[in-house]
PASEBA-1860 file (N, C-alpha, C; in nm, 3 decimals):
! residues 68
1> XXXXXXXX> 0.218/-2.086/-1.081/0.294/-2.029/-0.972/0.278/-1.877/-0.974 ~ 0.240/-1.816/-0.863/0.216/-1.670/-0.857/0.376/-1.621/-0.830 ~ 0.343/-1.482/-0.891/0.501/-1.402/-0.879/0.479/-1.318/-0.790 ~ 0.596/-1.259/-0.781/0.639/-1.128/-0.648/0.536/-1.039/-0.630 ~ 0.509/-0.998/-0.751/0.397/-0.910/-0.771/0.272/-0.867/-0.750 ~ 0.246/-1.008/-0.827/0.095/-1.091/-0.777/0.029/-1.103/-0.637 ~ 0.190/-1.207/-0.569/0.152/-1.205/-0.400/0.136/-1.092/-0.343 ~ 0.179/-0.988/-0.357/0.245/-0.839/-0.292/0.095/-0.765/-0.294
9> XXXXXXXX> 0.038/-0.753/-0.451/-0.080/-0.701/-0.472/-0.237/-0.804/-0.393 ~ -0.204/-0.889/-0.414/-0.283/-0.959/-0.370/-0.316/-0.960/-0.223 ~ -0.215/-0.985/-0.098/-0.215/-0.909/0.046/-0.253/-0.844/0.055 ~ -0.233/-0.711/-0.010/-0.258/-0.595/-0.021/-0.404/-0.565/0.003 ~ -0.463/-0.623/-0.104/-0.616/-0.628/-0.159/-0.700/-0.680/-0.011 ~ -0.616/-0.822/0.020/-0.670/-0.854/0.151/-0.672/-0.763/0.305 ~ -0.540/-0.739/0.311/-0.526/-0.658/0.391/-0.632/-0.490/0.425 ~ -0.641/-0.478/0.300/-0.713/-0.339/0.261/-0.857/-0.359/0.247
17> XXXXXXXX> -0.939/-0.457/0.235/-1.039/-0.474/0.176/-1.087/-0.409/0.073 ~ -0.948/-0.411/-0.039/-1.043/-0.337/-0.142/-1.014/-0.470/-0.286 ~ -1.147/-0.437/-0.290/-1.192/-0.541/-0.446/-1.105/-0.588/-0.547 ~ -1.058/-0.643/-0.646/-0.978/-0.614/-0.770/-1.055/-0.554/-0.853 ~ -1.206/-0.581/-0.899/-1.273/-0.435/-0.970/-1.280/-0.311/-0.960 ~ -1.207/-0.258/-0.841/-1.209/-0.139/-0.760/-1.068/-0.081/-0.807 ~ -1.001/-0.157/-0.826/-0.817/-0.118/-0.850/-0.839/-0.117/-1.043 ~ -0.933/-0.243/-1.084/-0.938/-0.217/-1.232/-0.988/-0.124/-1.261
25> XXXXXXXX> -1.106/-0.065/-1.181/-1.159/0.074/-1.213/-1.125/0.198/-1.175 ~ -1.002/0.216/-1.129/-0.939/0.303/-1.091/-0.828/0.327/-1.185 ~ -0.793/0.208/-1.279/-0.700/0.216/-1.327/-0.783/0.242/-1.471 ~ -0.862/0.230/-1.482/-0.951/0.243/-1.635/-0.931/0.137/-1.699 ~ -0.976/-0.002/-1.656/-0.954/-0.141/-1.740/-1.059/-0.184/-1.673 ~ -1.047/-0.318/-1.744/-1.185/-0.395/-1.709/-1.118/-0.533/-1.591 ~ -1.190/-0.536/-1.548/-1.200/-0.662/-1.410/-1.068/-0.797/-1.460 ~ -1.150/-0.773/-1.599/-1.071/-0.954/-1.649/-0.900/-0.908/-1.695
33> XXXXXXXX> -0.917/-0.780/-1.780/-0.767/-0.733/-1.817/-0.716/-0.707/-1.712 ~ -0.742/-0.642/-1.574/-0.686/-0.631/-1.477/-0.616/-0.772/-1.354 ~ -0.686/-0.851/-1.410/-0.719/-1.002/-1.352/-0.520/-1.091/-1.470 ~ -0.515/-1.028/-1.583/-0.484/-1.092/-1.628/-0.359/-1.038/-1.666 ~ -0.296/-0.929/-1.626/-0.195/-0.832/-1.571/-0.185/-0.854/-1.476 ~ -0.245/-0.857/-1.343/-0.186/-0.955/-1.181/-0.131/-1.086/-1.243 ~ -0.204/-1.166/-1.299/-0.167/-1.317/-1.327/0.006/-1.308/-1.377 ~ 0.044/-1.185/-1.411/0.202/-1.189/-1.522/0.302/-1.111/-1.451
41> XXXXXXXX> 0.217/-1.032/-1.350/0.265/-0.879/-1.314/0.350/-0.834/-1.367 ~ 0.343/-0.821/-1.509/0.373/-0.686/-1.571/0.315/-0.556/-1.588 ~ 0.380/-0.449/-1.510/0.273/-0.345/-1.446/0.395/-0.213/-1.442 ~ 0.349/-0.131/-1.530/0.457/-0.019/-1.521/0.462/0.019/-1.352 ~ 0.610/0.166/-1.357/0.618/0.166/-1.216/0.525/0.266/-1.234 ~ 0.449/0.345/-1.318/0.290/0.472/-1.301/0.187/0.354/-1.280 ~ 0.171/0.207/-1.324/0.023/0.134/-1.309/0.050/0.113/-1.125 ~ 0.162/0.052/-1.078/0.217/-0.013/-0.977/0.179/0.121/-0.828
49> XXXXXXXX> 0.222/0.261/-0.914/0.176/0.370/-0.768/0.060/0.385/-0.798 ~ -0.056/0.376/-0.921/-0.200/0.403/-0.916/-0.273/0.274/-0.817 ~ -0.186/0.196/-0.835/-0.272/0.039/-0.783/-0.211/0.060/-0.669 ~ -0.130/0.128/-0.564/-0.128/0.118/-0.438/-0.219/0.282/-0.468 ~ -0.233/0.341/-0.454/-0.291/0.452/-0.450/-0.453/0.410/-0.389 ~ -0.495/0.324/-0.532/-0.633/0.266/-0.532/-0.638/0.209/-0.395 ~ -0.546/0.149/-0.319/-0.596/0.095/-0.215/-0.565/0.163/-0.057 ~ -0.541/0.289/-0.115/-0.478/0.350/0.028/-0.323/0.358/0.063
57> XXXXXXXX> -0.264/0.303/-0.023/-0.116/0.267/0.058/-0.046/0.407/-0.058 ~ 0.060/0.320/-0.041/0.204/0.427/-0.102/0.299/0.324/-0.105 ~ 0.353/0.354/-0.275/0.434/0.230/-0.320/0.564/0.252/-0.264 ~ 0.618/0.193/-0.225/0.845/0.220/-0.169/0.892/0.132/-0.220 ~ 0.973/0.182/-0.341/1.077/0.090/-0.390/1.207/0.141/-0.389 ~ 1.291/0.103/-0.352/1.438/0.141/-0.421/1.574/0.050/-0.346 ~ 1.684/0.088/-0.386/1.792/0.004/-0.348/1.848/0.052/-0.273 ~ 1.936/-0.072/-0.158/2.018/0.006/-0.069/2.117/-0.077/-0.067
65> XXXX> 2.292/-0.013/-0.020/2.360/-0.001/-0.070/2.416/-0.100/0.047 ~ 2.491/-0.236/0.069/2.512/-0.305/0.147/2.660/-0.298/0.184 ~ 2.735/-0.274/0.113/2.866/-0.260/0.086/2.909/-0.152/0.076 ~ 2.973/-0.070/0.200/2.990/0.056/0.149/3.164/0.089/0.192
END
């Protein structure tokens, strides 16, 4: 079963046409370690803005406050 992560990056890749060797080599890893860090997505929040970086985008995360 793929996680949040995984799917999120993975669109991404599609959407963008850019490679996963292209994001591993941007990040300074190899194809398969990069392959195998998507598979868990455990990915600091510095790997998470280099890997939208690599593909053109810009990462947005944060919380908002529903209850105020």
């Amino acid at each position: 079963m793929k996680n949040g992560t995984q799917i999120i990056i993975e669109k991404m890749l599609v959407e963008t046409g850019v490679k996963k060797k292209d994001v591993a080599q941007y990040l300074g890893m190899s194809p398969e370690n990069f392959s195998a860090r998507l598979r868990t997505g455990k990915f600091t929040y510095d790997e998470l803005q280099r890997i939208a970086a690599a593909m053109g985008c810009e990462l947005n995360f944060g919380f908002v406050q529903l209850n105020q």
